[in-house]
N, C-alpha and C positions, 0 to 999 in steps of 0.2 A: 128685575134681573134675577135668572136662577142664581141658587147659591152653590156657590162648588163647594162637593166631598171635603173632606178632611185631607189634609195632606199626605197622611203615611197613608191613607186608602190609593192615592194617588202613586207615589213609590210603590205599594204592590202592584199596581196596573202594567205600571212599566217595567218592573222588574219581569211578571210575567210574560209581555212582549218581546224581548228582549230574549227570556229562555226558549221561546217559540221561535223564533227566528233561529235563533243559534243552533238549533236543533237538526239536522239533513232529515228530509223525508220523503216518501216518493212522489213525484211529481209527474204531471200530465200536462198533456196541450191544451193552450189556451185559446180561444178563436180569435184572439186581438194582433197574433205574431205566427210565422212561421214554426212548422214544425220543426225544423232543424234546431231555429233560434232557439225553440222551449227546451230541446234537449241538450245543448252546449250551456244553456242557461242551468239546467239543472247539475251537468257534470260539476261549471264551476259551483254551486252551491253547496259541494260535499254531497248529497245524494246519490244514493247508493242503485237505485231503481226508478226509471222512468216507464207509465204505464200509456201507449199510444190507444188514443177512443179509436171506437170503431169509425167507419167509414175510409175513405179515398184520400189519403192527402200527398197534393204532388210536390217535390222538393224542386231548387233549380239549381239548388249545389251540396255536396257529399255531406253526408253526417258524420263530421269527423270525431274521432276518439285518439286523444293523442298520450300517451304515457298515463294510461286514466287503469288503478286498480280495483278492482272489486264492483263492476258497475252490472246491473242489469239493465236490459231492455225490451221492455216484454208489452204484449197487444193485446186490447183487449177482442173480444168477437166482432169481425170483419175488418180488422186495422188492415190498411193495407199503405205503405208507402210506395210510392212512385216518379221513377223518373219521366219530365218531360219529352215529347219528341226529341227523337237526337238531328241537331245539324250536322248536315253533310250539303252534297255538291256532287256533281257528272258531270264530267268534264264531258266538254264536244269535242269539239276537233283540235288533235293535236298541237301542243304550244311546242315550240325551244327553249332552249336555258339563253337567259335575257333578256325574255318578254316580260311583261308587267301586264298581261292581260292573258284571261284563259275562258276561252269561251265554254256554256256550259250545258246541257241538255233538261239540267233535274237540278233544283237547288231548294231547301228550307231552312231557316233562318240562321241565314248567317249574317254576320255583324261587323259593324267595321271594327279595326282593331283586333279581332282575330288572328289567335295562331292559327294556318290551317298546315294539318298533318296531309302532306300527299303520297298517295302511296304509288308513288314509284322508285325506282332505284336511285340511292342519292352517295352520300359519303360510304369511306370505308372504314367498317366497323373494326376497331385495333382487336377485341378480343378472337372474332372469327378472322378476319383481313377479307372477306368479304364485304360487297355493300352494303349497305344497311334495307330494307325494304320499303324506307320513307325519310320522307325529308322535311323542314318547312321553313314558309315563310308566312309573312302576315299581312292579311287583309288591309287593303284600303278602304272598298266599301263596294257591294255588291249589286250590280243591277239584272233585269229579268233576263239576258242573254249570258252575261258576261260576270268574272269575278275581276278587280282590278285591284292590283295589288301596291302596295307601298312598295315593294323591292324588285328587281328584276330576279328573276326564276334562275335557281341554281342549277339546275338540272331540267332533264325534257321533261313534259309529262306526255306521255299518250295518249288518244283519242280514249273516251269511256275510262278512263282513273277517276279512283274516288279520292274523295275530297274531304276532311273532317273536321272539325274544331278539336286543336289536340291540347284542352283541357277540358276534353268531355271527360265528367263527374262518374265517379262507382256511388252506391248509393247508399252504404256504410263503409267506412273508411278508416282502418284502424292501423297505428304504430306506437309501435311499443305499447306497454304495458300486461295488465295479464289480470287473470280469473274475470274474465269477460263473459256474461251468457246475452243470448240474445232466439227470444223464446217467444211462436204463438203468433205470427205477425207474417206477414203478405208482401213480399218484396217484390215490385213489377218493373222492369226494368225500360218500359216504354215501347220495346220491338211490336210494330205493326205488320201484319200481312199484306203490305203495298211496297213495303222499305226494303231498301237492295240490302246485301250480304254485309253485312260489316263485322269482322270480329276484333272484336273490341284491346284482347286482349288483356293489361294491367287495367283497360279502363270501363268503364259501361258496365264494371262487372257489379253482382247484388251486392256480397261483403266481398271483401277486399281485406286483407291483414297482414302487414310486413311488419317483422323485427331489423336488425341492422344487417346487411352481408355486403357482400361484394363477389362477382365470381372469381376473381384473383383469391381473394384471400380465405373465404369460405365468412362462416359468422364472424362480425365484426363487434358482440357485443350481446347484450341476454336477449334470448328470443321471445318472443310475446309468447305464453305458457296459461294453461288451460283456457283456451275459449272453448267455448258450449255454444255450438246453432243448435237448438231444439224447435219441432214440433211448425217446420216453419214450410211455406209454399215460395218458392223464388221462383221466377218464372220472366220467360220475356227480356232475356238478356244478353246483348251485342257482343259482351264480353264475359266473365265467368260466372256463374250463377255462385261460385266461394272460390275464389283464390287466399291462399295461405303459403306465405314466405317465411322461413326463417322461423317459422311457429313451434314449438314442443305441447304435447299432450292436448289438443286439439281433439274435439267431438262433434261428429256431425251424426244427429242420429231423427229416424223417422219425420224424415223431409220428404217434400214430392219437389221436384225440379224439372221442369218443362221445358220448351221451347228455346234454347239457350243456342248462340252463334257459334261457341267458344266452349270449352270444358262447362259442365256441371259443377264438378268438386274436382281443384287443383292442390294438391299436395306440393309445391313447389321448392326452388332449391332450399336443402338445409333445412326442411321440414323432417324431425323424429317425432314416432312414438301416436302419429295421429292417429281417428278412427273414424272411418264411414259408417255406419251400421244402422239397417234398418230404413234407407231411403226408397222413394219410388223414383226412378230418372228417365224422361222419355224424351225423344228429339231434340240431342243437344248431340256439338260435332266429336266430344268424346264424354262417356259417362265420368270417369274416374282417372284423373291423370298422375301420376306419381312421377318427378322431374328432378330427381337429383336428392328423395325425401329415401328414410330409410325405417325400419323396424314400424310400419306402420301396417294398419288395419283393415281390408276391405270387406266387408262380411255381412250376409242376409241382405244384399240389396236388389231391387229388380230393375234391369233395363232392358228399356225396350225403344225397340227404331234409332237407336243413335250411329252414327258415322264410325264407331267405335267403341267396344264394352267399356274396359281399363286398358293402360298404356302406362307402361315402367320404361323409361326411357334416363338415356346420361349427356347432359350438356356440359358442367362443371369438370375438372381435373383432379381433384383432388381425390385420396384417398379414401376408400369403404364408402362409396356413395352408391345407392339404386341398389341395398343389401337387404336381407329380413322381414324383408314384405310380406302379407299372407294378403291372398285372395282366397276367401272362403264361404262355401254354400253363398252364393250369389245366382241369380237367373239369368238368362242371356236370353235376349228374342228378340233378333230380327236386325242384326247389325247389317250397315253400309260394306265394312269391311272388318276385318277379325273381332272376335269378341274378345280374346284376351291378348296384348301384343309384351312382350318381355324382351326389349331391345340390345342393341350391341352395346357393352361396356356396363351391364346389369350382372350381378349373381346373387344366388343363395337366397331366391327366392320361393316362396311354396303358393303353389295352384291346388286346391284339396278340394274335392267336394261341391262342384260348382255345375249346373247346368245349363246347355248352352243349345240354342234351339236356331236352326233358319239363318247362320251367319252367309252373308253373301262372299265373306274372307275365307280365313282361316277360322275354326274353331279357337285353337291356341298354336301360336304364331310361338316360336323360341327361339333366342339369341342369346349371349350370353353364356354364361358357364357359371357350372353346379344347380341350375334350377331345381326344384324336387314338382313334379306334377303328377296327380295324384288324386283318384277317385270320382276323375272328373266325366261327366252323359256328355255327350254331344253327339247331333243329330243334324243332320239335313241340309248340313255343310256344301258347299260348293266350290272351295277350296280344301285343302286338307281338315281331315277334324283333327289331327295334331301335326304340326309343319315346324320340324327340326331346323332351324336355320341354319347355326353352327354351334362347336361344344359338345362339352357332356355333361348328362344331364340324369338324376334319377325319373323313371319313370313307371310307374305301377297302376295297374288296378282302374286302367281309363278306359271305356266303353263308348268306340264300339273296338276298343283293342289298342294295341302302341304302334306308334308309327315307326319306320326303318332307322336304325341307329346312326345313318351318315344322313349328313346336311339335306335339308330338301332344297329344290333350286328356289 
């Protein structure tokens, strides 16, 4: 038989174990569990930075971050996380509200027990008193013609309505908490070039970040406060390539953002103080959305081919919202429709210094009152290269000159 150690060599052994363990450290993926697993594993562990290896790895639900401070997540060369194909559904031919069957044209995998989101007109929404754009009910179980449902259908659907699993996953997923970076790493959001239109919306999108609000009442509580996306590719996404709710002092900077259904980079309600800077953004349906966010930042970014440059727009009631905005030295090439849009119930925002190439819209679209617009090239325009909507507005030093002081139609 060996002879065991001395005893107190044995208590140091373990004492050192023990401070190892106890200790947070950065942690990486293991190949024995999921990637998401290794990273919720590491949040609860007190570790402060998880480092993703390189290669592909596809998730099949969000990597959530919930009330989690001070975390990093960063990649190493070629990390790329990804979402799986998305389920959806094409409806055929026309059902009623009643039916328990919907026949389909297009379908991938969908499951029984599924919520599916159908996007047609269903209930009415209390805040608008409009319907809502979608409804749902849930799957019984799905066969090659037809979807059959556990419940009879509340509403009609249409011949060709899509059809979706409505807990399709964003593919970081964060509330509440703060000083978040997430740096260095390949978000793919799954979108195929065979795969119909879906904008995904609050879902499908790369990151995702809400604090608490409510549109009644405005913030309902501390908004998640400096996240940092650095240095990152997001791409291939149904829904937003960043959405940010409720977020303060926010950084998005030297990103390339691609192919996206849905906004690029969403500033959204009750977002202060954020900042774009420095990204590339091309074919997504708006570059840079600002919805209800104020005193934030868009600046040195280049877009090119999206449905839309940036877009300051007001859904919420409340007071000083869609204010202090700067759009500055940014590029514009080759928008669907206007490169900068500044909507009704928006002011006191600044357009400085921005050029804007080949818009099939407006150059800069104005609504709103007090905007200051200001130093800005545009060129090659096919709608106005500046189009006064309504308001007054300053306006200086924009080439190829200022457009007429009353409303354009």
């Amino acid at each position: 038989m060996a002879k065991l150690p001395p005893m107190k060599h044995q208590r140091w052994a373990i004492a050192a174990c023990l401070i190892a363990l106890a200790a947070p450290a950065p942690l990486s993926a293991q190949a024995t569990a999921p990637i998401a697993e290794q990273i919720q594993r590491s949040i609860a562990s007190g570790a402060k930075e998880f480092i993703v290896p390189g290669g592909t790895h596809v998730i099949d639900a969000a990597i959530r971050l919930r009330d989690v401070h001070g975390f990093a997540l960063r990649g190493e060369t070629g990390a790329v996380l990804q979402l799986p194909p998305v389920s959806f559904a094409i409806a055929g031919d026309a059902a009623s509200a009643g039916d328990t069957r919907i026949s389909i044209a297009r379908s991938r995998a969908m499951r029984p027990g599924m919520r599916l989101q159908i996007a047609a007109p269903g209930a009415i929404e209390p805040f608008t008193k409009k319907p809502r754009p979608n409804f749902i009910v849930r799957l019984d179980r799905a066969e090659p013609t037809r979807l059959l449902l556990a419940e009879p259908l509340p509403f009609p659907v249409p011949g060709s309505t899509l059809i979706r699993d409505d807990a399709a996953p964003n593919l970081i997923d964060i509330r509440g908490g703060g000083n978040i970076t997430i740096e260095n790493l390949t978000l793919d959001g799954g979108r195929g070039a065979d795969d119909p239109l879906i904008q995904g919306h609050a879902q499908l999108c790369g990151i995702f970040a809400a604090g608490p609000y409510s549109y009644e009442k405005g913030p309902t509580g501390p908004p998640i406060s400096n996240l940092t996306v650095g240095n990152c590719t997001i791409r291939n996404c149904f829904g937003r390539g960043i959405a940010l709710y409720a977020v303060a002092d926010a950084l998005v900077e030297n990103c390339a953002i691609e192919n996206c259904a849905d906004e690029a980079i969403d500033f959204d309600h009750f977002a202060v103080r954020c900042i774009a800077r420095n990204n590339r953004v091309s074919r997504a349906r708006i570059g840079v959305e600002l919805n209800d966010a104020n005193d934030s930042t868009i600046s040195g970014n280049e877009f090119t081919e999206c449905g839309m440059g940036v877009n300051i727009w007001r859904w919420c009631r409340q007071p000083r919202l869609n204010v202090g905005n700067l759009i500055e030295s940014n590029r514009f090439s080759t928008t669907a429709g206007d490169a900068i849009r500044l909507a009704t119930g928006t002011e006191q925002n600044t357009v400085r210094g921005n050029t804007i190439t080949s818009p099939v819209g407006h150059g800069i679209s104005v609504a709103g009152n007090n905007q200051i617009i200001e130093g800005n090239t545009i060129s090659g325009a096919k709608g106005k290269p500046i189009a006064i909507k309504e308001g007054s507005h300053v306006m200086k030093n924009n080439e190829p000159g200022e457009p007429p002081r009353t409303p354009a139609p």
